[in-house]
C-alpha positions in Angstrom: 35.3 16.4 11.1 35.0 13.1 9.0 31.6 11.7 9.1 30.9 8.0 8.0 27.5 7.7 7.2 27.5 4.2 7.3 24.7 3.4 10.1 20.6 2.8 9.1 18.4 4.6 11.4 14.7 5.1 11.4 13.1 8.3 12.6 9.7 7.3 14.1 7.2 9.5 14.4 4.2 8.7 17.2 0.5 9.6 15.4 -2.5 9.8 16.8 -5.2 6.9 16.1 -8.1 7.6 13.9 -10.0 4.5 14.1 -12.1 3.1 17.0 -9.1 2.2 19.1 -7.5 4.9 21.3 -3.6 5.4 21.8 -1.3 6.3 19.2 0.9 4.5 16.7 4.5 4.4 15.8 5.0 5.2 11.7 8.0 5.7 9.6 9.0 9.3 9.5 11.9 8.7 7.5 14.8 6.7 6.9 18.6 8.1 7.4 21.9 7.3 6.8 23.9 8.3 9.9 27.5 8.5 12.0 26.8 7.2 15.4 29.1 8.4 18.2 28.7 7.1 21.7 29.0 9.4 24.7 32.7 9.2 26.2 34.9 10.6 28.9 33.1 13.4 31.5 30.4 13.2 28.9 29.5 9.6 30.2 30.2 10.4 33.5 27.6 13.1 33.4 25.0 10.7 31.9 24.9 8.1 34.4 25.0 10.7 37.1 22.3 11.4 35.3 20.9 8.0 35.6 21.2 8.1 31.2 23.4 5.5 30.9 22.1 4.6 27.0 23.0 8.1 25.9 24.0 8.5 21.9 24.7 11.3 19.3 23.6 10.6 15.8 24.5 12.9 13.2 23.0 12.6 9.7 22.6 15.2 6.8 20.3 17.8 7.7 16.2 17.0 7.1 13.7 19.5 7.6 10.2 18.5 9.9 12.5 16.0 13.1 11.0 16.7 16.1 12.0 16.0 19.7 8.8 13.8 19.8 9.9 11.5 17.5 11.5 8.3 18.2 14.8 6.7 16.5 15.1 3.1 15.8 18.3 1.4 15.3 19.7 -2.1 15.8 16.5 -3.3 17.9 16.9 -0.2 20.3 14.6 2.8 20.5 15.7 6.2 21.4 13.8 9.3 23.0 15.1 12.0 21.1 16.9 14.4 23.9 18.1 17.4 21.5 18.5 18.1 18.1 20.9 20.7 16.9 21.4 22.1 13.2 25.2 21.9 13.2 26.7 25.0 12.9 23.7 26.6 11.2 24.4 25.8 7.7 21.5 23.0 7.0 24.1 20.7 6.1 24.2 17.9 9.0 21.9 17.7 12.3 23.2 16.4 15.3 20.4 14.5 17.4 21.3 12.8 21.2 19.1 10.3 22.0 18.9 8.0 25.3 18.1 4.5 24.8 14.7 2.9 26.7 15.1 0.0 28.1 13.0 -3.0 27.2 9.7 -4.1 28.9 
């Protein structure tokens, strides 16, 4: 497979708050390079049957500690981390699907 790591992400990760005010926060987690592939074909169809119409697959080298918590900014858009999946097993690239929330 050739992978063009060309695309910025940010992994967010949501931490509680410490201070007087309750909730939690977004911080950086990390920063990634990454290949960004958009669902297609009976992929797509099956995720907006699924009512996930924002659906993506990011795949960047592999990075201990991500967590399907986290959060992944890119271009504006933030994505709920669905699955991540070590590729193959050999801690060489993750693969992470993540389904876009819409705006406020």
């Amino acid at each position: 497979m050739n992978l063009n790591f060309k695309h910025r992400i940010e992994i967010m990760e949501l931490k509680s708050n410490t201070g007087p005010e309750p909730g939690e926060s977004e911080t950086l987690f990390s920063k990634a390079w990454a290949d960004i592939k958009t669902m297609k074909g009976s992929e797509y169809d099956s995720a907006v049957i699924a009512g996930n119409v924002g659906k993506s697959r990011f795949i960047i080298r592999y990075m201990k500690g991500i967590k399907s918590n986290m959060k992944i900014k890119y271009e504006g858009l933030t994505y709920d981390i669905e699955s991540i999946t070590n590729d193959d097993e050999n801690n060489r690239t993750i693969t992470i699907i993540g389904n876009a929330l819409l705006p406020r």
